[in-house]
C-alpha positions in Angstrom: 16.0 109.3 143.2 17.9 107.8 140.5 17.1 104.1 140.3 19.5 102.0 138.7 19.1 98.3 137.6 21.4 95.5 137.5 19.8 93.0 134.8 21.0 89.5 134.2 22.3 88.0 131.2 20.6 86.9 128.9 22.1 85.4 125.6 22.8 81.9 125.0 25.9 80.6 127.0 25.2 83.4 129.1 27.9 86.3 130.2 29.2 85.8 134.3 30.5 89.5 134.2 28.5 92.3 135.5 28.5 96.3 135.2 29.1 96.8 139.4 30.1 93.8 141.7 28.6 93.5 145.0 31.1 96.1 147.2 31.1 98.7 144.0 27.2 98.6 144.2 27.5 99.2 147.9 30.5 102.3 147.4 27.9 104.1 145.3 25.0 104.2 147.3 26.7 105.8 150.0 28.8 108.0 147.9 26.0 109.0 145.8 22.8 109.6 148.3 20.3 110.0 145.0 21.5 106.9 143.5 19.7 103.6 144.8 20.5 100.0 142.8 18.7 96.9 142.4 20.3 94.3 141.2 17.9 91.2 139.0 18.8 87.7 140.3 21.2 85.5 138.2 22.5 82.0 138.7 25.3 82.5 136.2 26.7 85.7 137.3 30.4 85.4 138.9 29.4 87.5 142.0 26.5 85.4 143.9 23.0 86.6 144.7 23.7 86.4 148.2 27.1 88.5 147.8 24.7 91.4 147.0 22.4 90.8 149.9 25.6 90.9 152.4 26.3 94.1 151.0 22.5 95.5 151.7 21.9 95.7 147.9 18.2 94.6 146.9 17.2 91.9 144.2 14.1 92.1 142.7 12.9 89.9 139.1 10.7 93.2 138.3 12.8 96.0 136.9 10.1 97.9 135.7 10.5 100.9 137.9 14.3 101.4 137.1 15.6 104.1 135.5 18.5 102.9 134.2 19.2 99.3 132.8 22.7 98.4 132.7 23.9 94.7 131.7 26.9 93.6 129.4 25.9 91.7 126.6 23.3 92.1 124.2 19.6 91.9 125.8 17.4 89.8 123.3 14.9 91.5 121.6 11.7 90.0 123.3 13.3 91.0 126.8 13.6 95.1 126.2 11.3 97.0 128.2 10.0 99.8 126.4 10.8 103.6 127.2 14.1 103.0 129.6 17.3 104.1 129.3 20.1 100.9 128.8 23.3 100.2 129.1 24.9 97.5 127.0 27.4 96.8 124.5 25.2 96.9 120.9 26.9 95.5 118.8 25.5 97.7 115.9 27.3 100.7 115.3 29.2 99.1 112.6 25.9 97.9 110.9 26.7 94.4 112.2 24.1 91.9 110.5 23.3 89.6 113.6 22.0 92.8 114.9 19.9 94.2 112.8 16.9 93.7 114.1 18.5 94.2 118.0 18.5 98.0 116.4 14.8 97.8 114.9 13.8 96.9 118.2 15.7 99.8 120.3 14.0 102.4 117.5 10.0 100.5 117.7 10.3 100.9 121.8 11.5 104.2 122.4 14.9 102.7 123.9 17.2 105.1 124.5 20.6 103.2 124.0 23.4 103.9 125.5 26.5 101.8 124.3 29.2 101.5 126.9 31.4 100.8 123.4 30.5 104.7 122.2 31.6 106.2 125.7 34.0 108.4 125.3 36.3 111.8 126.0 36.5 114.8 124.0 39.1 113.6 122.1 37.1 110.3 121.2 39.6 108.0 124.1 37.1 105.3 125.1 36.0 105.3 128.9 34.8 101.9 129.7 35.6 98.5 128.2 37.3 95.3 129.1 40.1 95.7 126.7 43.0 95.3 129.4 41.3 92.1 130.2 40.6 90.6 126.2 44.5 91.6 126.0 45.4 89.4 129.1 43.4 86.1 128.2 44.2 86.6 124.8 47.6 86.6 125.2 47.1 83.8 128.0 45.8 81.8 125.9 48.0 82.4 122.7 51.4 80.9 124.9 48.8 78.3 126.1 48.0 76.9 122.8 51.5 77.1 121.6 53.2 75.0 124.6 49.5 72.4 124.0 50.6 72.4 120.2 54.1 71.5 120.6 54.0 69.6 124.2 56.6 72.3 125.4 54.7 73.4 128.5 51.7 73.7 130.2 49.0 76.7 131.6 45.8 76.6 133.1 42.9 77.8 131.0 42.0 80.8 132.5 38.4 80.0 133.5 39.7 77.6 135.8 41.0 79.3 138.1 39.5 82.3 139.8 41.6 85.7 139.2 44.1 86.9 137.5 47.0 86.7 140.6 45.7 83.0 140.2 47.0 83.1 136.1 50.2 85.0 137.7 51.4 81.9 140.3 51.4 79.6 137.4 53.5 81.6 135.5 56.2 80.8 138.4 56.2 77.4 137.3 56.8 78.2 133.4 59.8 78.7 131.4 59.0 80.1 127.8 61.3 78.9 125.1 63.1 81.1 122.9 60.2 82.5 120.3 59.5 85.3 118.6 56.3 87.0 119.5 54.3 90.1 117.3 52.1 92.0 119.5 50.0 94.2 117.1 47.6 97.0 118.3 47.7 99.8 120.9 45.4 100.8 123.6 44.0 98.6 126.4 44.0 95.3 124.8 48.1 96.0 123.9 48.3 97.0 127.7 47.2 93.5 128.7 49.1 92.1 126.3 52.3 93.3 127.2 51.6 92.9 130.9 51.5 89.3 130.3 54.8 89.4 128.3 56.3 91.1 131.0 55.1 88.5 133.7 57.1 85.6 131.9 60.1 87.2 131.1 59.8 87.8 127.7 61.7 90.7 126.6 60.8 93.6 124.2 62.8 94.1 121.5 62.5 96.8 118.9 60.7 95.8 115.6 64.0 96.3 113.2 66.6 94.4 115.8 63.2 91.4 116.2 63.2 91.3 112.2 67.4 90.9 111.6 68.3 89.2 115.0 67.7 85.4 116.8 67.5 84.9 120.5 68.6 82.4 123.2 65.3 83.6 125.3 62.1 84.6 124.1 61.1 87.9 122.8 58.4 90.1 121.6 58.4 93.1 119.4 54.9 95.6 119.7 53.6 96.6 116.3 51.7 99.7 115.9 51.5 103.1 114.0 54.3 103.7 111.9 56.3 100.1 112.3 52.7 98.8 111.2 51.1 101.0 108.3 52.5 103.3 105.8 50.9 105.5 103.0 51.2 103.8 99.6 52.2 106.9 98.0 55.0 107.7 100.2 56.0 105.2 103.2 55.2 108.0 105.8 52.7 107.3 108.5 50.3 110.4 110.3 48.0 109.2 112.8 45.6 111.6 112.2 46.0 111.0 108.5 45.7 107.1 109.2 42.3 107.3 110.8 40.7 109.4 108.3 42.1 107.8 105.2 43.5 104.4 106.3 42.4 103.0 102.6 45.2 105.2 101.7 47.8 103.3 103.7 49.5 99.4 103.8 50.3 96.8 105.7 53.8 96.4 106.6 53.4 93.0 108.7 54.0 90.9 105.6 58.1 91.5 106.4 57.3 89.7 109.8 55.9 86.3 109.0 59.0 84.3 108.7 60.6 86.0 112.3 57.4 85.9 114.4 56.2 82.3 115.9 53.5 83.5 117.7 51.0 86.6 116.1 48.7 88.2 119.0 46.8 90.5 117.3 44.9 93.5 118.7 44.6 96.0 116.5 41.0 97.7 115.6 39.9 96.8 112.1 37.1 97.8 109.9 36.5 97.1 105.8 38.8 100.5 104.9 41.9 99.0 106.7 44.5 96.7 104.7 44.7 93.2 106.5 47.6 91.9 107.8 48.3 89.8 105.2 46.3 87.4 102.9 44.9 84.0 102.9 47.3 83.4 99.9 50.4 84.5 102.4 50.3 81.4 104.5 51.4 79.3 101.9 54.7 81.4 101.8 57.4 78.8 102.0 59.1 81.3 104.4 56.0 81.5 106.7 57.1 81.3 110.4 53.5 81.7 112.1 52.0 78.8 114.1 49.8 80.0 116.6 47.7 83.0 116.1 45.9 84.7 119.2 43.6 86.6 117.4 42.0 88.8 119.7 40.6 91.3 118.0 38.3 88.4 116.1 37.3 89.9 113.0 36.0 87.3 111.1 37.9 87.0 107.6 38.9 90.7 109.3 42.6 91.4 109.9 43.4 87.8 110.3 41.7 86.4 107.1 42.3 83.3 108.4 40.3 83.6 111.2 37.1 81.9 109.7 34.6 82.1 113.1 34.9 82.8 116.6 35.5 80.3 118.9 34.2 79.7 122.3 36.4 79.2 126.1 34.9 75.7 126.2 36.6 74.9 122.6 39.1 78.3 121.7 41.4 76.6 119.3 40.7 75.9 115.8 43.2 74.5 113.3 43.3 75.5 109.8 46.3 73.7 107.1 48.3 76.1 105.5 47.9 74.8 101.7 44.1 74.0 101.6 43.1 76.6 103.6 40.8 74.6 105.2 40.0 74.0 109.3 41.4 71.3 110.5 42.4 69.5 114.4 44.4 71.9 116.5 46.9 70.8 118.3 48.6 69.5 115.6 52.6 69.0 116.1 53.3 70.3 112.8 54.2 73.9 111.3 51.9 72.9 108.7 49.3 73.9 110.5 48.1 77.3 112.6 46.7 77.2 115.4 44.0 79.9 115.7 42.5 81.1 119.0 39.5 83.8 118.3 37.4 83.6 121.2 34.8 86.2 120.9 34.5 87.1 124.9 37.7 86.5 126.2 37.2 88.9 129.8 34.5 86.3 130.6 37.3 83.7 131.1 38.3 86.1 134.2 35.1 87.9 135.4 35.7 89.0 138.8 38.8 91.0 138.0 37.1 92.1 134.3 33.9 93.1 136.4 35.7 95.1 139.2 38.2 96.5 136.6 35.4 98.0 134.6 33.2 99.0 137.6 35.8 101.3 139.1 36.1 103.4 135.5 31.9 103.4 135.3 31.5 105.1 139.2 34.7 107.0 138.6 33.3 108.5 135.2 30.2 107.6 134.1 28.1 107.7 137.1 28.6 111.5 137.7 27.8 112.0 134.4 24.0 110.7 134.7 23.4 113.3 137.3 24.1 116.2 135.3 21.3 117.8 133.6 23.2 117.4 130.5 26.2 115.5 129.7 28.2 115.4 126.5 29.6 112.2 126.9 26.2 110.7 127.6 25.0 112.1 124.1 27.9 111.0 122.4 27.4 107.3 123.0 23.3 107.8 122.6 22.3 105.7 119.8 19.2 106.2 119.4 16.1 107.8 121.8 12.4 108.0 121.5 12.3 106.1 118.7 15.0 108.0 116.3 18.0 107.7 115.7 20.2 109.9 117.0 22.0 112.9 114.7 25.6 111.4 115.1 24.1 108.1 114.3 21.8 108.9 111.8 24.3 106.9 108.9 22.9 103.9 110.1 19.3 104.7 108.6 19.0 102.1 106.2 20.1 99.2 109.2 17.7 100.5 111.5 14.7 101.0 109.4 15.0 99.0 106.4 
C-alpha cells in the first residue's frame, strides 16, 4: 500500500491551495485500490477539514508513516521529515538565494525531492503547474488596477469572491475602454491570459496592425517567439536556437511602448534572456505604458521595474517614471506605472487552482508512482539519499557550499 500524505502549509501568510481537494482525494482511492491518503489538518486551507471527512478521507497531525509528502509551497527547513519522498514546488533549481539552505536541508536528510516545477514529458512540456490560473488573476488584476488608477471602472479582487465563474458574472457588468493591451509569453500562463481577454470582449489583433493602427474598442496583441526576439546577427528567430542560445538574440518589445497601455507579461526569464526593455526606457517621452501586470515577477527580471513582489492583500506598487523610485499607486497620472507583481497569484482563486491542478496530478503523475521505474519521476528528482541527482548535479556549489 502506497500511503500518500496531504501536509499543510506552512510558510508565513500561509498557501489555501492544496495538491488533491476533498472529491479528487476520494476519486483516487477507489480508482487506485493500492493508494490510501491522509490528509494533515489545516485551518487555512480553502477545502475544510470536515470536507475531507465527508468524503471518508482520514486526517491525522502524524505523517510519519506516509510515503509520500505532497504540499505546495515550500516546507520550512525545521519541518522536513527525514528519509520521505516530497512533493513541493522548490524553489531552487535556478540557485535561488532564499533557498539555499531549503536545498542543504533536502541533501543533510536524505529527502528525496521531487519538484512539481521539474515534471515533465519527453520533450521537456511541463505536466503540473498553476500557470492557467497565475495567467487569469494576473490578467484580472492588471484591468483591475487600470480602471482603480484612472476611476474608469470597477472589479472585484479576486480573493473575494469564491471561483472563477464568480470573476466571469462581474465581467457582465464591465465595459472596457478602448486600450491597447501586450500579452507577452506563451504556454499556460498566455492561455489564462487570453481567456480573460476573450471574456470582456477585447479583440486580438495582430502585432504589426496593433503597432500602426488605433481602435474605437479595446484590443490586445500576443507577443511571443518571432514577434518578440530576434538574433542580433540576423533578425531571424529559431525556437530551438532561442532556448539554447537566447544571449544571442534581442528584445523587440521596445517598438511597443508607446502603442500598448496595459503590459501583461508572462514570459519565462532567466539572466541569459534580454529584458523587455530598460529602467532608462521609461523615461522615453513616447512611453505609453501605465499599468504593468507583471506576472511572471522576476524581480529587476524582465520587467526591471519590477523592484519586489507584492502581496494579494497590497498587489499594487507605484513607481514615477523619472526618479525611478516607488511611489502611491493609484495615481491618476501617466507619470506614474502602476506595477502589480504578486508572487502567488493562483492563491487569489484556490478552489478552481487546486481542482485544476489535481485533475493533471491523478491523470499523470499518480500512475507514474506505481511503476517500478518512471522517467518522468527521475527527471524532476532533485536530489535523493543525500546527493544530488546527475541531471542536477550543476547546482553543487548551492547545495553544499
Amino acid at each position: 500500500m502506497l500511503r500518500i500524505g496531504l501536509i499543510r502549509e506552512r510558510k508565513k501568510l500561509p498557501d489555501e491551495r492544496v495538491a488533491l481537494t476533498p472529491k479528487q482525494c476520494r476519486y483516487v482511492i477507489d480508482k487506485y485500490p493500492s493508494i490510501s491518503i491522509v490528509v494533515e489538518p489545516s485551518p487555512t486551507r480553502c477545502f475544510t477539514d470536515a470536507e475531507y471527512l465527508a468524503e471518508g478521507i482520514p486526517m491525522s497531525t502524524d505523517m510519519g508513516d506516509c510515503d509520500i509528502l505532497m504540499g505546495i509551497k515550500e516546507v520550512p527547513d525545521d519541518q522536513l521529515l527525514p528519509d520521505k519522498t516530497y512533493f513541493f514546488f522548490s524553489h531552487t533549481k535556478k540557485k535561488q538565494a532564499h533557498n539555499k539552505h531549503l536545498m542543504q536541508t533536502l541533501i543533510s536528510k536524505r529527502i528525496r525531492m521531487i519538484d512539481y516545477e521539474c515534471l515533465t514529458h519527453s520533450d521537456e512540456q511541463r505536466i503540473l503547474g498553476f500557470g492557467m490560473f497565475a495567467g487569469i488573476v494576473g490578467a484580472h488584476n492588471g484591468l483591475l488596477t487600470y480602471g482603480k488608477k484612472f476611476g474608469l471602472y470597477n472589479l472585484p479582487a479576486a480573493h473575494s469572491v469564491r471561483t472563477y465563474n464568480d470573476l466571469i458574472l462581474a465581467y457582465d457588468e464591465v465595459k472596457i475602454p478602448n486600450i491597447k493591451i501586450a500579452v507577452t509569453g506563451s504556454g499556460k500562463v498566455a492561455s489564462g491570459v487570453l481567456d480573460v481577454m476573450r471574456r470582456l470582449d477585447i479583440e486580438e489583433v495582430e502585432p504589426m496592425d496593433f503597432l500602426t493602427h488605433q481602435y474605437e474598442y479595446p484590443v490586445f496583441t500576443h507577443l511571443k517567439g518571432g514577434s518578440l526576439y530576434a538574433r542580433k546577427d540576423n533578425n531571424m528567430f529559431h525556437r530551438d536556437d532561442f532556448h539554447a542560445h537566447p544571449e544571442a538574440y534581442k528584445c523587440l518589445f521596445s517598438a511597443y511602448v508607446n502603442q500598448t497601455d496595459v503590459l501583461m507579461n508572462g514570459i519565462y526569464w532567466e539572466q541569459r534572456i534580454a529584458r523587455l526593455f530598460e529602467k532608462e526606457d521609461i523615461k522615453r517621452n513616447d512611453w505609453r505604458i501605465s499599468v504593468i501586470a507583471d506576472i511572471s515577477c522576476d524581480v529587476d527580471g524582465s520587467v526591471p521595474i519590477t523592484l519586489d513582489s507584492t502581496t494579494i492583500a497590497d498587489p499594487v506598487m507605484g513607481i514615477d517614471r523619472q526618479t525611478q523610485q516607488q511611489t502611491a499607486p493609484f495615481q491618476n497620472t501617466k507619470e506614474t506605472i502602476d506595477i502589480m507583481a504578486v508572487d502567488n497569484l493562483p492563491n487569489e482563486l484556490p478552489c478552481d487552482a487546486s481542482q485544476y491542478f489535481g485533475v493533471h496530478l491523478e491523470k499523470y503523475i499518480l500512475p507514474e508512482l506505481l511503476k517500478p521505474e518512471s522517467d518522468i519521476l527521475k527527471r524532476a528528482t532533485i536530489c535523493e539519499g543525500g546527493k544530488l541527482t546527475k541531471k542536477y548535479e550543476y547546482l553543487s556549489d548551492y547545495a553544499f557550499s
